[in-house]
C-alpha positions in Angstrom: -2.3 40.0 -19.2 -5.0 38.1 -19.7 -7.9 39.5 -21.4 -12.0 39.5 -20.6 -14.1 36.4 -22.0 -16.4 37.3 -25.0 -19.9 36.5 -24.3 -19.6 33.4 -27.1 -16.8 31.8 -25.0 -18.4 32.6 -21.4 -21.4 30.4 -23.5 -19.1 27.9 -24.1 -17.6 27.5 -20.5 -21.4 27.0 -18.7 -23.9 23.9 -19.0 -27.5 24.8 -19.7 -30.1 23.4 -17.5 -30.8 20.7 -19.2 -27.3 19.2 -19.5 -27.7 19.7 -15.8 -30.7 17.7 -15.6 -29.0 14.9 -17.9 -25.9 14.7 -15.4 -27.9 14.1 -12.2 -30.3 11.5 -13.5 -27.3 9.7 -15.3 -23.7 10.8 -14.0 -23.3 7.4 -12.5 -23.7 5.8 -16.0 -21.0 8.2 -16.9 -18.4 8.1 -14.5 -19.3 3.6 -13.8 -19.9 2.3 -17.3 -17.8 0.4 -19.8 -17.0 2.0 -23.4 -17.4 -0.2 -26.1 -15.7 1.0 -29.1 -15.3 4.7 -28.4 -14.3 7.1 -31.1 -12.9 10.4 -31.2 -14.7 12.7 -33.9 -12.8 15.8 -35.3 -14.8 19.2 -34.8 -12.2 21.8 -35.5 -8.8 21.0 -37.1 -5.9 22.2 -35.0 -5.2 26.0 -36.2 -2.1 26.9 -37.5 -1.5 29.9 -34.8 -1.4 27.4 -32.0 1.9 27.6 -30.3 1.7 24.0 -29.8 3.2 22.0 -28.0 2.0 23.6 -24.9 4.4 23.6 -21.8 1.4 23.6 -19.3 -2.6 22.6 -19.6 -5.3 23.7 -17.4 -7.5 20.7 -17.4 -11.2 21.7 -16.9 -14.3 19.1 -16.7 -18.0 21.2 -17.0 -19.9 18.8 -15.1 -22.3 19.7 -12.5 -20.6 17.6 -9.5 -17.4 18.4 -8.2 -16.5 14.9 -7.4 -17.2 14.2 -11.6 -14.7 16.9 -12.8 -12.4 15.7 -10.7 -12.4 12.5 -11.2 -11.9 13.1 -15.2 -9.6 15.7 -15.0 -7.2 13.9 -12.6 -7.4 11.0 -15.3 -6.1 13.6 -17.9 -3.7 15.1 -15.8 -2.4 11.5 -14.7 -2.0 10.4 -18.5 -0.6 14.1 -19.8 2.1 13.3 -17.0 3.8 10.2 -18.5 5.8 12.4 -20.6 6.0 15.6 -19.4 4.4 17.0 -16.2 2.7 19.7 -18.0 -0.2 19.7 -16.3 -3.1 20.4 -13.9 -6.1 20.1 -12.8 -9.0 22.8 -12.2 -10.6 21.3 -9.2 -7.0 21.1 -7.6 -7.3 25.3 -7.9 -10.6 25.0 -6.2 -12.7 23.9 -3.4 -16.1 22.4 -3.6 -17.7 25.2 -2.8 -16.4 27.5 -5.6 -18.7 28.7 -8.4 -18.2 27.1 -12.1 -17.6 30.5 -14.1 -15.7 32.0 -16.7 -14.3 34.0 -13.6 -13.2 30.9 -11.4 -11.8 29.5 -14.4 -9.7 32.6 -15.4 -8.2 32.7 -11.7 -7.4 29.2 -12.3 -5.5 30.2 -15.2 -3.7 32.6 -13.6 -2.7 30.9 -10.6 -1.6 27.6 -12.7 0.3 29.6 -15.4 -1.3 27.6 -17.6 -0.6 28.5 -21.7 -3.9 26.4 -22.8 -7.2 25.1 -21.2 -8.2 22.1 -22.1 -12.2 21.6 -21.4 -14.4 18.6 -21.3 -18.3 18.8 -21.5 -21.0 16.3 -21.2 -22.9 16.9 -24.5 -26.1 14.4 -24.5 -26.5 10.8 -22.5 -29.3 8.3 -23.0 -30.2 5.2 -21.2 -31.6 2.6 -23.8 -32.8 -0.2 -21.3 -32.2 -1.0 -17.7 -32.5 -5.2 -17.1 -32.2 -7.4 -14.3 -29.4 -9.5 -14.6 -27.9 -13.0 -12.7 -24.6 -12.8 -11.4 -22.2 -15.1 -11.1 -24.8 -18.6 -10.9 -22.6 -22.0 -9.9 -23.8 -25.3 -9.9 -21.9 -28.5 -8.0 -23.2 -31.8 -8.6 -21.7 -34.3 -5.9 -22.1 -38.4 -6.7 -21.9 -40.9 -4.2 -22.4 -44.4 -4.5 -24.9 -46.3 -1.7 -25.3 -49.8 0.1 -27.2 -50.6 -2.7 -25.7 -52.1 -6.4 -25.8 -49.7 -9.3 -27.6 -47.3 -7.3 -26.4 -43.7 -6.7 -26.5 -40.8 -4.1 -26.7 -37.7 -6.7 -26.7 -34.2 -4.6 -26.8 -30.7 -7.1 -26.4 -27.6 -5.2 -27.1 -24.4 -7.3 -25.9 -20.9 -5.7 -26.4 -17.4 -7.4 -25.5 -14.4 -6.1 -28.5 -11.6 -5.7 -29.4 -10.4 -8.9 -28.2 -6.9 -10.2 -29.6 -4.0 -12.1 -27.5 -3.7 -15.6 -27.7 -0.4 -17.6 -27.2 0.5 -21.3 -26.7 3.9 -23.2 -24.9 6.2 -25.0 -22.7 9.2 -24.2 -21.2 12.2 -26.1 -18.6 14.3 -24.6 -16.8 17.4 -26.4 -13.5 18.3 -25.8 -12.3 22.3 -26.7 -8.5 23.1 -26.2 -8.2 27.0 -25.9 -5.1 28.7 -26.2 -4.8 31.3 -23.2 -2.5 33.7 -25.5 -5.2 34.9 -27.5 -7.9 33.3 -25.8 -9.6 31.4 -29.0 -10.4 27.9 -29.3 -7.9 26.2 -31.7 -8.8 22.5 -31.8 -11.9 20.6 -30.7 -13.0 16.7 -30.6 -16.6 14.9 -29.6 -16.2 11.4 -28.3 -18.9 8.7 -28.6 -19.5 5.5 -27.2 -21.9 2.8 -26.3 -21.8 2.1 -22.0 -23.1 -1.2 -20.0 -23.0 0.2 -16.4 -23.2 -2.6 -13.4 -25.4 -0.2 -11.3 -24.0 -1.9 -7.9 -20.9 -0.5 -8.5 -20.9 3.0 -7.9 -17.1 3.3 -7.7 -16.0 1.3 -10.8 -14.7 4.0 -13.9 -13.2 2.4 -16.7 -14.5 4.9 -18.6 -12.7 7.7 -17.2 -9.6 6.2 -17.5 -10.7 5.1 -21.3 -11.6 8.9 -22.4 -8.5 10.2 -20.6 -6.5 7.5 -22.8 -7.6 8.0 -26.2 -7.6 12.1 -25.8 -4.0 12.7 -24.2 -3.0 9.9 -27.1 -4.4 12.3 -29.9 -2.9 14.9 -27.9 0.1 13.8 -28.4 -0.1 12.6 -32.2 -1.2 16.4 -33.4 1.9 17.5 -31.2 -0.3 19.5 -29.0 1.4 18.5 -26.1 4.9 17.1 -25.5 5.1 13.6 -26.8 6.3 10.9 -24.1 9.8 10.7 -23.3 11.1 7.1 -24.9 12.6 4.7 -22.4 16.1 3.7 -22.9 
């Protein structure tokens, strides 16, 4: 049976305000930008009663947009899945309508079976600049001689495409794995990294897919999770 969240970890599973205010000025820098040189940053060591690896992960992202958590945790659940389908997603429990809580989250556990949460939390963003920016400018010179001797027909077209808004800044996420037996948090990470964001492409996330990469990779070096099954 699974037991009542202590006040600490009911902390730990809510964004304040202000990380709120953070996400909706800058969540499309988050979810759109490119990582440049990301690292992951130990917080807590992997404890030695962990019952690692785990057969199945609740992934949860604390973001204040549905459509955000989703998009990370499906990442995670898509990488943790090329090994072992041990896996799943919190917004995939829920609807967009259902509250963020320590109580949605422990029905989430319970209807998933999950034996460890694994949770994702925007920590601080900054945008250093925002600069215009050319895209894409082309130049064609065409030469063509004339009636006349030595004398040339020189035409230069220049075409550029409209110019675009480029962004720059830096985000830090922390990652918390939680054992469900027990319910105590037994390994933690914080991820940095540098983003350039093309703001005229709302749909791009390269750095989704990046974070998703590196953490199911160190999950699966410290033998948290199943390691991927080696092709023949």
């Amino acid at each position: 049976m699974i037991k009542t969240l202590t006040d600490q970890e009911i902390i730990l599973l809510q964004l304040t305000p202000l990380r709120r205010a953070w996400l909706v000025t800058f969540v499309v820098i988050l979810l759109s930008g490119c990582a440049n040189k990301a690292q992951l940053v130990d917080i807590q060591s992997l404890e030695k009663s962990a019952t690692v690896p785990y057969n199945k992960v609740l992934v949860v992202g604390l973001f204040d947009s549905f459509e955000t958590r989703s998009l990370l945790e499906r990442a995670i659940v898509r990488d943790i899945g090329r090994g072992t389908p041990g896996a799943i997603a919190a917004t995939s429990l829920m609807t967009t309508t259902t509250p963020l809580n320590a109580e949605s989250i422990l029905a989430a556990v319970k209807k998933s079976g999950a034996d460890a949460v694994l949770v994702t939390q925007l920590i601080d963003l900054t945008e250093s600049q925002t600069i215009v920016k050319d895209r894409n400018p082309q130049t064609s010179v065409k030469v063509s001689p004339t009636y006349y001797w030595n004398v040339y027909d020189v035409r230069v077209t220049e075409y550029m495409e409209p110019q675009y808004l480029e962004a720059k800044g830096t985000v830090l996420l922390m990652t918390e794995l939680y054992q469900v037996d027990g319910q105590q948090r037994v390994w933690g990470v914080e991820s940095k990294a540098k983003i350039v964001k093309d703001l005229s492409r709302p749909d791009y996330y390269p750095f989704v897919d990046s974070e998703a990469q590196k953490l199911v990779k160190r999950l699966r070096s410290e033998g948290i999770i199943q390691r991927a099954a080696v092709k023949p």
